[in-house]
N, C-alpha and C positions, 0 to 999 in steps of 0.2 A: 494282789499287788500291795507292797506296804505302804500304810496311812505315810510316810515319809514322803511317795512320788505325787500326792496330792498338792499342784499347786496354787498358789492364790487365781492363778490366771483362769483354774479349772472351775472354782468357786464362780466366779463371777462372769464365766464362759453360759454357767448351767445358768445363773439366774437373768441374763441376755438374754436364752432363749427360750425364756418366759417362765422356767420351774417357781414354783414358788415356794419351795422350801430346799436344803441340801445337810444331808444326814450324813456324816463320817463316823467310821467303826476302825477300828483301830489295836491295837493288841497292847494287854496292860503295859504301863512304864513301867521300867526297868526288867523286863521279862523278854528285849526285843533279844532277836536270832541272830544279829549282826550288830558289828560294830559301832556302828551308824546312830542306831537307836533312831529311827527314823519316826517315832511314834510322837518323840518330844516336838522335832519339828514340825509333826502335823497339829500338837499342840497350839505350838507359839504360832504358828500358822492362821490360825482360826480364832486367836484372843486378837491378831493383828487383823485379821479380813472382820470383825464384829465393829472392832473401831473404824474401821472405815465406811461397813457399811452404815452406823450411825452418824460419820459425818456427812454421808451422801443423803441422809436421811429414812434409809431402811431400816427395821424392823432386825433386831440384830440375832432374835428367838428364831428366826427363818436358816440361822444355822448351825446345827449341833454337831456334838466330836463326843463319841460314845469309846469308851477302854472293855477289851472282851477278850475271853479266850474263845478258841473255835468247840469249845464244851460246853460253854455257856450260851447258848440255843435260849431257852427263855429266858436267859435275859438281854439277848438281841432282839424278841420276837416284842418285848416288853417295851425297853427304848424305841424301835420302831415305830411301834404301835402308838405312843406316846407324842412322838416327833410329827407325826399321822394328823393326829388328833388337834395336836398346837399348832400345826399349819392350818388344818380345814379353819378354825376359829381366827386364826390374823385376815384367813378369806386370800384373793388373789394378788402377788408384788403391786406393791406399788396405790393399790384401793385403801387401805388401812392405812396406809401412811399419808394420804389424800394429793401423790405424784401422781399424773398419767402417765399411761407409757411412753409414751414419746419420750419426757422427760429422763425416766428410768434407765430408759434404751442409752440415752444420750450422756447420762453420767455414772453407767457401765464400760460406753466406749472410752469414754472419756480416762476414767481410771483403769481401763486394764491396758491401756498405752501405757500409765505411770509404771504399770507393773518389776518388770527390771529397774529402775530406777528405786521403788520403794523395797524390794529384797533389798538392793545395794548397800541405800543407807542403814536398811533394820539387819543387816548381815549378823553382825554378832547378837545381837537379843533372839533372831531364829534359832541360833545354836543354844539358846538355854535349855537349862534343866531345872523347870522349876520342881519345888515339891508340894506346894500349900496352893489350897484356891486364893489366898492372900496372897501371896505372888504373883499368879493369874492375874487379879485385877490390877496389879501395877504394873505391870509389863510392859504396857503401850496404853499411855494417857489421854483424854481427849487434846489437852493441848501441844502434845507431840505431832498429834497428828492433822492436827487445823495447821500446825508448823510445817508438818510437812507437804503439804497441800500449796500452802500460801507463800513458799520460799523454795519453790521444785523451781531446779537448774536448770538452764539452757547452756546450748555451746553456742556459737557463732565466729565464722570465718571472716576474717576481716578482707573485705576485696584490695585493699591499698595494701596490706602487707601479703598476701600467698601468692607462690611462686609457682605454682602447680606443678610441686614435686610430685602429686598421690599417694603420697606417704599416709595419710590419712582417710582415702580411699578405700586405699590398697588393704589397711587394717580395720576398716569399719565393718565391728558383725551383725549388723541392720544393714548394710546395703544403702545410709541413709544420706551418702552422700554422693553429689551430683560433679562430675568434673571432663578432662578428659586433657590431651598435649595443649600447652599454652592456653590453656581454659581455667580462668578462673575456678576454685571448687566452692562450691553452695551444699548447705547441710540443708535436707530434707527434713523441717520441724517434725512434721508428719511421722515421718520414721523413727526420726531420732530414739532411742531408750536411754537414753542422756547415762551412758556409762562413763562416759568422759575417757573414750578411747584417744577420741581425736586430741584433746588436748596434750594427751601424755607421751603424743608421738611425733605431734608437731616438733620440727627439725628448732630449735632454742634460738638459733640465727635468722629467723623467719619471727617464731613467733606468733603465729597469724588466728590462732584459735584464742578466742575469747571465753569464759563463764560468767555466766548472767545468771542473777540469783534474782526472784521474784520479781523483776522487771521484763516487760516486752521484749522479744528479737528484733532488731529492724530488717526490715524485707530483704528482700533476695535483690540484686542488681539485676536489670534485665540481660537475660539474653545475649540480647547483640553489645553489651556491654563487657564481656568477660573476657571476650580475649585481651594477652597480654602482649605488648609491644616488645619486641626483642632487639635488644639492640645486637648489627652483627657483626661479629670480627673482622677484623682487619690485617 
């Protein structure tokens, strides 16, 4: 599989379910087979999942990105070995860093909901090509990333303006919104992966979708609040 299909979601998929280290092998840059050069993104990939896992507060050594050909046998057996070695010493996720697991579990889940969201905004720095480990370390800042943590968007359906056309339903690719004929529509926070489908699709003479930057959603109207009154021809 190329280091390229390696997502961030897989990264912190493995370290949810309790791994305590995660090793990527990957084929040297600029040597890649295809277009794509799928190698860099697994780069930028891994300088962006390090920063994160330091602002969640993990141990950022827990995961490496190794460049190899399939000839170079000892020097995967080496790196391995290596990665091996600097895991058993950090000891178990989350001990070394003095989180229980609970905690861990909980700002795992937490951030791989952010996941599609944080591709989004890092979309063009994934496609870099850096050359120098001096590039590496500038790529994605701690302050980029407390930013982008502290200012992650929400959408919100205004009940007083949507007409419950389902236009925003009908194109949501989460699933994360709740509606149905003369029903008010409600966005699923839960779901959400805040691509900001719905806002984009929202009919302009409605209007009804809102974006909220680092402030609270307000709740959902109940229920039995949502249908909407129709006035009827005559």
């Amino acid at each position: 599989m190329c280091s390229g299909r390696v997502d961030l979601s897989f990264v912190l998929r493995a370290f949810s379910k309790g791994i305590d280290g995660v090793f990527i092998g990957g084929c040297h840059l600029n040597e890649c087979n295809y277009v794509t050069h799928g190698n860099y993104h697994a780069l930028n990939m891994v300088l962006l999942a390090k920063r994160i896992m330091e602002h969640m507060g993990l141990n950022p050594d827990r995961l490496r990105i190794e460049f190899m050909s399939g000839a170079e046998a000892s020097l995967f057996v080496e790196a391995v070995n290596g990665f091996v070695n600097q895991v058993k010493k950090l000891g178990p996720l989350g001990v070394s860093e003095g989180i229980n697991a609970n905690e861990v579990k909980s700002k795992l889940a937490q951030t791989t909901n952010l996941v599609p969201y944080i591709k989004l905004v890092n979309r063009d720095k994934l496609a870099s090509r850096l050359k120098t480990p001096e590039e590496y370390d500038g790529l994605f800042t701690h302050d980029e990333i407390e930013k982008l943590f502290r200012e992650v968007v929400s959408y919100y359906i205004d009940p007083t303006k949507c007409q419950a056309c389902s236009t925003c339903l009908k194109n949501c690719p989460a699933d994360a919104i709740v509606g149905g004929k003369n029903q008010i529509h409600v966005i699923d926070q839960e779901k959400c992966i805040k691509c900001g489908t719905c806002l984009n699709v929202c009919p302009p003479r409605f209007g009804a979708v809102t974006k909220i930057s680092g402030e609270p959603v307000p709740p959902p109207i109940p229920k039995e609040a949502r249908t909407i009154a129709r006035k009827s021809k005559t």
